[in-house]
C-alpha atoms as a printed R data frame, in Angstrom:
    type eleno elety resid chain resno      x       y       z
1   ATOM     1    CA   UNK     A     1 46.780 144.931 149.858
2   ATOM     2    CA   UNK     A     2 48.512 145.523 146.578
3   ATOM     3    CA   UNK     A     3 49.206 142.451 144.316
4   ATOM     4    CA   UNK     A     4 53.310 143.797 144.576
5   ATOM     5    CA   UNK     A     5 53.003 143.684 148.699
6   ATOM     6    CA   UNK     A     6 51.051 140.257 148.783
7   ATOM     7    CA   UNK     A     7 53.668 138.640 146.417
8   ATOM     8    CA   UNK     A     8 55.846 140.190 149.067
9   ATOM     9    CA   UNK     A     9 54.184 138.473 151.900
10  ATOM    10    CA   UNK     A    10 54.253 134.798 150.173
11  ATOM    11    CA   UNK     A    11 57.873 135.096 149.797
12  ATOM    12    CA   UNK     A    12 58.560 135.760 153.554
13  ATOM    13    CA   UNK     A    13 58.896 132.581 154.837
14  ATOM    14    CA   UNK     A    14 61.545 132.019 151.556
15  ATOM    15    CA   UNK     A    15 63.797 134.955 152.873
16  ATOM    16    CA   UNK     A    16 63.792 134.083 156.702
17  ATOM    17    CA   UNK     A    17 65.092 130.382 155.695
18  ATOM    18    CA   UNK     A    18 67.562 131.550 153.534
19  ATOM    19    CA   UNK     A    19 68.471 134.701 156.222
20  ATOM    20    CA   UNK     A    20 68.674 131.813 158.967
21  ATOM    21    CA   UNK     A    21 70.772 129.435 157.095
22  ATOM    22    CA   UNK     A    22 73.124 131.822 156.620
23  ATOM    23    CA   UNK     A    23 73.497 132.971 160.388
24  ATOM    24    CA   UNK     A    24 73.474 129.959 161.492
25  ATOM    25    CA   UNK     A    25 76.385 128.650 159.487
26  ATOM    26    CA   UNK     A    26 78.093 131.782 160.969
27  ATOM    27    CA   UNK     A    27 77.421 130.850 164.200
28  ATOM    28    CA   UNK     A    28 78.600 127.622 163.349
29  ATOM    29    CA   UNK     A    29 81.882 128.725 162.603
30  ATOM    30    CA   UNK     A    30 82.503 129.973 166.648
31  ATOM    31    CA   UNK     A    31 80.976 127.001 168.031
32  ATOM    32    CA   UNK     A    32 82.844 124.895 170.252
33  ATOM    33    CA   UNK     A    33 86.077 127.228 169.008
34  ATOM    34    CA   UNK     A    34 86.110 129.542 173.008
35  ATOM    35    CA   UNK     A    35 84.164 132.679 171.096
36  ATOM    36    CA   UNK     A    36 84.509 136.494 173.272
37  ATOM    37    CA   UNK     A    37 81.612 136.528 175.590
38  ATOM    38    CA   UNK     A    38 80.350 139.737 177.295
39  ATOM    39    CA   UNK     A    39 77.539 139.699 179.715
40  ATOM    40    CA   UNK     A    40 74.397 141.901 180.195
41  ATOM    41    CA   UNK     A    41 71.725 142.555 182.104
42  ATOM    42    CA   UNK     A    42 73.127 143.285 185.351
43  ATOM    43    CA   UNK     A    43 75.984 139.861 184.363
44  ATOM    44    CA   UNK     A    44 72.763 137.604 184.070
45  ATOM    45    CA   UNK     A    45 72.768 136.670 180.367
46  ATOM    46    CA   UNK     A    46 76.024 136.297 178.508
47  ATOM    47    CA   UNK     A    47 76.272 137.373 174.787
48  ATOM    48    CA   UNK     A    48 79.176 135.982 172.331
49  ATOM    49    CA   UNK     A    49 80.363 137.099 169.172
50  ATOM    50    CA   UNK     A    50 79.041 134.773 167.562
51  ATOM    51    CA   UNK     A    51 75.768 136.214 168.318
52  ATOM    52    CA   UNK     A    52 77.299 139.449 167.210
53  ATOM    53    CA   UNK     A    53 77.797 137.848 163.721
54  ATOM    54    CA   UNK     A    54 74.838 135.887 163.537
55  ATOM    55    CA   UNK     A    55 72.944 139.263 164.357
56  ATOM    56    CA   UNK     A    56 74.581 141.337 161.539
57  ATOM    57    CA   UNK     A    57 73.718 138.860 159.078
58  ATOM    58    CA   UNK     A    58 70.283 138.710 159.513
59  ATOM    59    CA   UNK     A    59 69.931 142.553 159.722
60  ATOM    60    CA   UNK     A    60 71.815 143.033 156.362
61  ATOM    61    CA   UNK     A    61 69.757 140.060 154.618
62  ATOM    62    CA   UNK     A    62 66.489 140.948 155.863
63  ATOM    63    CA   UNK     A    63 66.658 144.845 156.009
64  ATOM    64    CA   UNK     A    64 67.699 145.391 152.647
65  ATOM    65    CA   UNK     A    65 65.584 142.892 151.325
66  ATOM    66    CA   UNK     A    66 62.140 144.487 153.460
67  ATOM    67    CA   UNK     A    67 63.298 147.979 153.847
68  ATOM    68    CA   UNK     A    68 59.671 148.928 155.471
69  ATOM    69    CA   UNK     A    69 59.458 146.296 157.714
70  ATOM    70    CA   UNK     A    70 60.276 147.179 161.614
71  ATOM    71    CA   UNK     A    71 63.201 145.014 163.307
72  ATOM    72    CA   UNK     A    72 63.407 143.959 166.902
73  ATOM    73    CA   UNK     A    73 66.290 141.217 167.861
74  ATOM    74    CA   UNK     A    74 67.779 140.558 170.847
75  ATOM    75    CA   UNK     A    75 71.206 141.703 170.130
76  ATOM    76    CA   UNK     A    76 70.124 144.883 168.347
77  ATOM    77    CA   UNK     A    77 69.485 147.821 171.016
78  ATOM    78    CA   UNK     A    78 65.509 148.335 170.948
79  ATOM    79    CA   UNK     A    79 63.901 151.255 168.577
80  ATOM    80    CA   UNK     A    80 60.548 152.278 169.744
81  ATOM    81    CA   UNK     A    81 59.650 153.137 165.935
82  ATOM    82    CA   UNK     A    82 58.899 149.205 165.454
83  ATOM    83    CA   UNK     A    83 55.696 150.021 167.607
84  ATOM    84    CA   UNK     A    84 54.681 151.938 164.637
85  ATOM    85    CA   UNK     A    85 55.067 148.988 162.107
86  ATOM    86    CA   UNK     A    86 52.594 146.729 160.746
87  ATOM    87    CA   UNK     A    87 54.990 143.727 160.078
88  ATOM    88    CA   UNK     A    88 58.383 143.477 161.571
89  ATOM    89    CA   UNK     A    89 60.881 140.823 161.886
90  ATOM    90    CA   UNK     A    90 61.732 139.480 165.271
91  ATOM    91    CA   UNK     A    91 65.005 137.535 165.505
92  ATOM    92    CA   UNK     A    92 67.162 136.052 168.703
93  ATOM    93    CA   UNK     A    93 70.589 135.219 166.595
94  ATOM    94    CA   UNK     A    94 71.150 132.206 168.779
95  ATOM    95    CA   UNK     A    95 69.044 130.994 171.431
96  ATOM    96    CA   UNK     A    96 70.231 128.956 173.887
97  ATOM    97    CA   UNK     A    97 73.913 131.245 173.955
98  ATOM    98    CA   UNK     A    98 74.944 129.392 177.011
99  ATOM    99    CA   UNK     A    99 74.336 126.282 175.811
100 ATOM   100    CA   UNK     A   100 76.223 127.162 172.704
101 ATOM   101    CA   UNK     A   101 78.966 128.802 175.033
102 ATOM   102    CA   UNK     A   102 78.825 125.087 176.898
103 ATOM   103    CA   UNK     A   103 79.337 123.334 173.611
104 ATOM   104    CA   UNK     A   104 75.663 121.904 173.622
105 ATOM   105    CA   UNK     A   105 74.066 121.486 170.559
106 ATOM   106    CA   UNK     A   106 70.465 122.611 171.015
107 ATOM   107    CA   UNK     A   107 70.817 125.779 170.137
108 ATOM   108    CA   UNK     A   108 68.775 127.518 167.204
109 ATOM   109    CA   UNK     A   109 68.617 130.705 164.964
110 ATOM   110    CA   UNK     A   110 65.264 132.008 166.074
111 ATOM   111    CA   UNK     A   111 63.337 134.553 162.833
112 ATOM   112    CA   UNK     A   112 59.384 135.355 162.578
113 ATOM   113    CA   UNK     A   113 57.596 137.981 160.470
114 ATOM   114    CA   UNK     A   114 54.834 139.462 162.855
115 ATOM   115    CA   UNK     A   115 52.253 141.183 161.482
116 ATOM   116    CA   UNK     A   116 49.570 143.063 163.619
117 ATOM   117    CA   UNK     A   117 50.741 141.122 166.545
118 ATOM   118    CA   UNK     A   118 51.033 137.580 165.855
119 ATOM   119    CA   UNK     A   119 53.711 135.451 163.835
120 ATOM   120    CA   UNK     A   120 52.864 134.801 160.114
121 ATOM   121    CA   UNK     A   121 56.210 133.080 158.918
122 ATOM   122    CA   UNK     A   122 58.687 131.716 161.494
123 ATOM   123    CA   UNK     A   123 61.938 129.410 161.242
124 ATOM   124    CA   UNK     A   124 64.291 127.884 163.930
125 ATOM   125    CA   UNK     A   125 67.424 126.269 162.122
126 ATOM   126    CA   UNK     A   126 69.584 124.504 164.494
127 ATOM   127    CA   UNK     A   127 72.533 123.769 162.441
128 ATOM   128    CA   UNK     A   128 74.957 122.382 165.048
129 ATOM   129    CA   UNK     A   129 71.705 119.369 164.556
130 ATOM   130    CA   UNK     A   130 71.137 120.019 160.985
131 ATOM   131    CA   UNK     A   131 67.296 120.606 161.658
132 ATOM   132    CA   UNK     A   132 65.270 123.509 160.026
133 ATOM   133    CA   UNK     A   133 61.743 124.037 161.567
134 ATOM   134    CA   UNK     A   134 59.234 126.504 159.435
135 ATOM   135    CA   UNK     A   135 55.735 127.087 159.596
136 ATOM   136    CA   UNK     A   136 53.436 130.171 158.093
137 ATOM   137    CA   UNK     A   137 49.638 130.922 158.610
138 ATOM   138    CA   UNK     A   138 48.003 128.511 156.654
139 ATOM   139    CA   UNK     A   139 50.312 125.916 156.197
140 ATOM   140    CA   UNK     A   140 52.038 123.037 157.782
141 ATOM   141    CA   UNK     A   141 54.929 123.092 160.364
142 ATOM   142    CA   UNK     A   142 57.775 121.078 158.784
143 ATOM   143    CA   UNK     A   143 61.205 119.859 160.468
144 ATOM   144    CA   UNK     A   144 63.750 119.385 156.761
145 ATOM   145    CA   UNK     A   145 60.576 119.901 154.430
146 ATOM   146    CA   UNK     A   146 58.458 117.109 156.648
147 ATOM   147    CA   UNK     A   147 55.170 117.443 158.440
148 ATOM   148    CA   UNK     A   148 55.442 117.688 161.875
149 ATOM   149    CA   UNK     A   149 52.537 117.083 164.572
150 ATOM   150    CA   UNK     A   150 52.336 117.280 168.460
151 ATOM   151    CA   UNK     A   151 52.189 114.243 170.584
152 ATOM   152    CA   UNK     A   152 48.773 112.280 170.482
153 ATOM   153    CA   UNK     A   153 49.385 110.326 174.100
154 ATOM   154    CA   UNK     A   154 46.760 110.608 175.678
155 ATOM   155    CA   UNK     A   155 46.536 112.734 178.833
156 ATOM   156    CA   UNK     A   156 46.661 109.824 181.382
157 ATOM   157    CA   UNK     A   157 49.221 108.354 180.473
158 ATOM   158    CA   UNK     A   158 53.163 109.808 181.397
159 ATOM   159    CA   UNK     A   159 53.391 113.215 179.928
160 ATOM   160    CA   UNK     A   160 56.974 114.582 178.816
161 ATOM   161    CA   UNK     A   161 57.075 117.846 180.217
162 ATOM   162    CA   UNK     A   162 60.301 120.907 179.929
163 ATOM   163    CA   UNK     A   163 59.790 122.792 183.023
164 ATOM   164    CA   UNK     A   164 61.351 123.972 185.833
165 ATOM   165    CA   UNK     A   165 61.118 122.173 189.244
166 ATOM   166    CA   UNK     A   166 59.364 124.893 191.219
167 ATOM   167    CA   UNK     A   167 56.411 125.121 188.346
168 ATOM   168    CA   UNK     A   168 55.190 121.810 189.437
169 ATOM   169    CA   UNK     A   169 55.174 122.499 192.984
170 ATOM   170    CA   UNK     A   170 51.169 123.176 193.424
171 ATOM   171    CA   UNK     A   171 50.176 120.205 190.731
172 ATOM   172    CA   UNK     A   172 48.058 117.510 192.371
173 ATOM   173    CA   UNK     A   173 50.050 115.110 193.486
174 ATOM   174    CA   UNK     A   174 48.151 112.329 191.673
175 ATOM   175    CA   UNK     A   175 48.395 114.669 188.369
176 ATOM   176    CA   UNK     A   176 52.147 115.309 189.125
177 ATOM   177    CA   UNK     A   177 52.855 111.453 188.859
178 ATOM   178    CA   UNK     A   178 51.353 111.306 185.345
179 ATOM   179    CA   UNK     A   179 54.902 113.800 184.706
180 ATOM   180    CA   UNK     A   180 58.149 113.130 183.461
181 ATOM   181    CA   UNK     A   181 60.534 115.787 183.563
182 ATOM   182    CA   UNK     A   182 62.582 115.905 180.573
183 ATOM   183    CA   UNK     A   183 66.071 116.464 180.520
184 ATOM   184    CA   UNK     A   184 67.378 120.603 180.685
185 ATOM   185    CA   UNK     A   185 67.073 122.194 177.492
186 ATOM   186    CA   UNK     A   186 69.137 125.235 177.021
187 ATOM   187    CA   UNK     A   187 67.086 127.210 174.328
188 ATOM   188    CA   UNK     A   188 63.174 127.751 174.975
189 ATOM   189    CA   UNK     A   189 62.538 128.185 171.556
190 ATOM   190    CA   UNK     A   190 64.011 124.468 170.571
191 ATOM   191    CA   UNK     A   191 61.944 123.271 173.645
192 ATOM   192    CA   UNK     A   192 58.784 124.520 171.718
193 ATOM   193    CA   UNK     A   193 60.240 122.668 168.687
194 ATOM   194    CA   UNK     A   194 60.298 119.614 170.421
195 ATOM   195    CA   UNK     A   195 56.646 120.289 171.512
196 ATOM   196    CA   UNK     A   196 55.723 120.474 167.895
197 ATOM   197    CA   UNK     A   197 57.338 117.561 166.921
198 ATOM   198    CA   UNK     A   198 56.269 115.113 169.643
199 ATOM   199    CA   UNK     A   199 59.245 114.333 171.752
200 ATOM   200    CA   UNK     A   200 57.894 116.460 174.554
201 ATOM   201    CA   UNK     A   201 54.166 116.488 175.881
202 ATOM   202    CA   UNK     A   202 54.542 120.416 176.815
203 ATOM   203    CA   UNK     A   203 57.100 122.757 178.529
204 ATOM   204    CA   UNK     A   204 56.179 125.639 180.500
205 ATOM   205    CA   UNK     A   205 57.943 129.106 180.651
206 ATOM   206    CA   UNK     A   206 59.077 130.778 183.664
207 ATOM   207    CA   UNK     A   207 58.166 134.712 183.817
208 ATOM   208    CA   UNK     A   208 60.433 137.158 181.656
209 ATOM   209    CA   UNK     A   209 60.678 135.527 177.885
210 ATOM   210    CA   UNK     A   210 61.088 137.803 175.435
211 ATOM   211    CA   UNK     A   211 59.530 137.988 172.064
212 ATOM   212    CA   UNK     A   212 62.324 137.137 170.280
213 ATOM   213    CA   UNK     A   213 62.239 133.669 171.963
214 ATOM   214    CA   UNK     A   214 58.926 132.765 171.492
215 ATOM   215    CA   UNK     A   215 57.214 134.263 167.940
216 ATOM   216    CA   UNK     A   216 59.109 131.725 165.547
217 ATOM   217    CA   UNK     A   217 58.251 128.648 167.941
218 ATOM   218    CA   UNK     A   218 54.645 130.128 168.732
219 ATOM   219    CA   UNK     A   219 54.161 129.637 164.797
220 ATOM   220    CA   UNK     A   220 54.865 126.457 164.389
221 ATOM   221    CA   UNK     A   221 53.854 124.862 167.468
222 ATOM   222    CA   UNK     A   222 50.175 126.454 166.319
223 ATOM   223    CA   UNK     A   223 50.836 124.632 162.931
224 ATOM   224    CA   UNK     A   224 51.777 121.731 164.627
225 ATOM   225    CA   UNK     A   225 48.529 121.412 166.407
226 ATOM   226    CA   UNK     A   226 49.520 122.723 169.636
227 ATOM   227    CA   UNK     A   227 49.438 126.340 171.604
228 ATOM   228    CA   UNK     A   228 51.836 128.334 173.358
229 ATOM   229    CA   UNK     A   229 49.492 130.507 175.726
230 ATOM   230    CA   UNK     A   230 49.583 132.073 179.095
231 ATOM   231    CA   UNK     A   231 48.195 130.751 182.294
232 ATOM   232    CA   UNK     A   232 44.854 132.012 181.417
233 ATOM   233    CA   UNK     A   233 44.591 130.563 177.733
234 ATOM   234    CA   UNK     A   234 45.522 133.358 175.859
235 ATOM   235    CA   UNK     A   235 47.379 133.545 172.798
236 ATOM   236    CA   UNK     A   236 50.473 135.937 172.705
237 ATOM   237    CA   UNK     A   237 50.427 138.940 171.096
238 ATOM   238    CA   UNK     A   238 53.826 140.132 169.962
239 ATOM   239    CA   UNK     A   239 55.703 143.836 169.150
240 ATOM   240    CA   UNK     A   240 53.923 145.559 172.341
241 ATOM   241    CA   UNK     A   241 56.031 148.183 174.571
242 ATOM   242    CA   UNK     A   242 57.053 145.098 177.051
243 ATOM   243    CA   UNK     A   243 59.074 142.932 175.189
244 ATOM   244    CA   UNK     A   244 58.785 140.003 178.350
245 ATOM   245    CA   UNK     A   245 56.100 138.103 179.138
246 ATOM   246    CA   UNK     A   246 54.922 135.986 182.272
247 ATOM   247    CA   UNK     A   247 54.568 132.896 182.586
248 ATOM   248    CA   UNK     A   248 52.973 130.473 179.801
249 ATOM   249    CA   UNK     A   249 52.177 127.060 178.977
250 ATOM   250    CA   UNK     A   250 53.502 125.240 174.986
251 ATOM   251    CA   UNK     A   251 51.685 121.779 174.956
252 ATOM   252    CA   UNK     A   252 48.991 120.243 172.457
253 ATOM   253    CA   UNK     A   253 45.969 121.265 172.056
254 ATOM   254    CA   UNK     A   254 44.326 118.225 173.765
255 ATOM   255    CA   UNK     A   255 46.787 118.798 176.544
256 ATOM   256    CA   UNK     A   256 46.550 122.322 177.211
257 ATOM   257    CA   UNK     A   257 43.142 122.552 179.935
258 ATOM   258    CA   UNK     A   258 44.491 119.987 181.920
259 ATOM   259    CA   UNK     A   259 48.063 122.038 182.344
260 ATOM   260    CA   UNK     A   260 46.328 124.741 182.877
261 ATOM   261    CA   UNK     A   261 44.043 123.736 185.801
262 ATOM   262    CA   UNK     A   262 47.302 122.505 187.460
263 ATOM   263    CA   UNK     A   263 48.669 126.151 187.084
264 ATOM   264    CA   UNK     A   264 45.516 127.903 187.877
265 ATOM   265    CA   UNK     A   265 46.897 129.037 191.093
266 ATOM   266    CA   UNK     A   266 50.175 130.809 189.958
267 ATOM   267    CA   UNK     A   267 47.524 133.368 187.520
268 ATOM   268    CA   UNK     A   268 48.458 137.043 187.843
269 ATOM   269    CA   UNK     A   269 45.864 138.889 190.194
């Protein structure tokens, strides 16, 4: 790599902060205010203006600014030419849209850099909280410029856990009273923020999460000391053909077998 294209690289994490910010702030502007919302996919997913905004933002900061790099976000339709990119941004404008339609504030401006699969810069902003999450490869995941880490409880004692009723249905029962269900959380990617930051002992992901939920939160729930895997301990691999993925497991590292063996039987094949 060229000295120009690694000086590049370092700056990456710089840009998608700044390119967040600024979204979110737009976003900001509709919240709670009764923004236009359409619905897609069949009326299952609604879609506001303000993700309209957000969207046009970030594609106007971080396309002119990284002309070569490929762009996939949820509210831009999807070009198959991004397949043929090394490093791409992936952006969800604001995830969590109908908790931000509901007036709830955990909602967050989701942007990673990918690069040959995997996220190598990544930031969630929430502004409606005022929190900023960022990690890259090689450094620290921060919440406002501090060190974050996962939870260190120990497996046996009560585990926080983001997850959907019917995911915990073939847990042993003696493993399924170690398990507090945590309160609904309306944007998966803030849900893996909270995993990073030690409020929650894991969350896992029902099938059909796209990329653009997951790469930014992936990133710094690794930095954090934690994984976001599916149910056979893989890591994610990002800008594929399928943008969805089944379903996965976000917890710490020293929590992730045990999750795991509960979920063994819900594997694929």
């Amino acid at each position: 790599m060229s000295d120009i294209a690694e000086a590049g690289r370092q700056n990456d994490l710089e840009l998608i902060v700044d390119a967040a910010r600024q979204a979110g702030e737009i976003a900001l502007r509709y919240f709670r205010r009764e923004p236009e919302v359409w619905w897609k996919n069949e009326g299952r997913s609604p879609v506001s203006a303000a993700d309209f905004a957000a969207n046009e933002a970030l594609a106007s900061i971080l396309r002119s600014a990284r002309p070569n790099y490929g762009w996939l976000s949820e509210e831009t339709d999807d070009d198959p030419a991004r397949l043929n990119s090394e490093t791409l941004f992936v952006v969800d404008p604001i995830d969590g849209t109908r908790g931000f339609i509901a007036g709830l504030e955990m909602w967050c401006v989701s942007v990673a850099v990918v690069t040959n699969g995997r996220p190598t810069a990544g930031v969630l902003y929430a502004p409606a909280l005022g929190e900023l999450f960022t990690a890259e490869t090689g450094g620290p995941a921060l919440k406002n410029g501090t060190p974050i880490g996962v939870s260190d409880r120990p497996a046996t004692e009560m585990q926080r856990l983001a997850t959907a009723e019917e995911m915990l249905s073939g847990f042993d029962p003696d493993f399924r009273k170690t398990i507090e269900r945590a309160k609904h959380v309306p944007s998966l990617a803030y849900r893996l923020a909270m995993v990073a930051d030690g409020r929650l002992e894991g969350t896992l992901v029902k099938r059909d999460s796209h990329d653009w939920d997951l790469a930014a939160a992936d990133l710094i729930l690794e930095r954090a000391g934690g994984a976001l895997v599916d149910l056979s301990g893989h890591a994610l691999n990002y800008n594929r053909p399928e943008l969805s993925h089944g379903e996965l497991c976000g917890a710490p590292a020293a929590h992730l077998e045990a999750f795991l063996r509960q979920l063994s039987h819900r594997r694929d094949g």
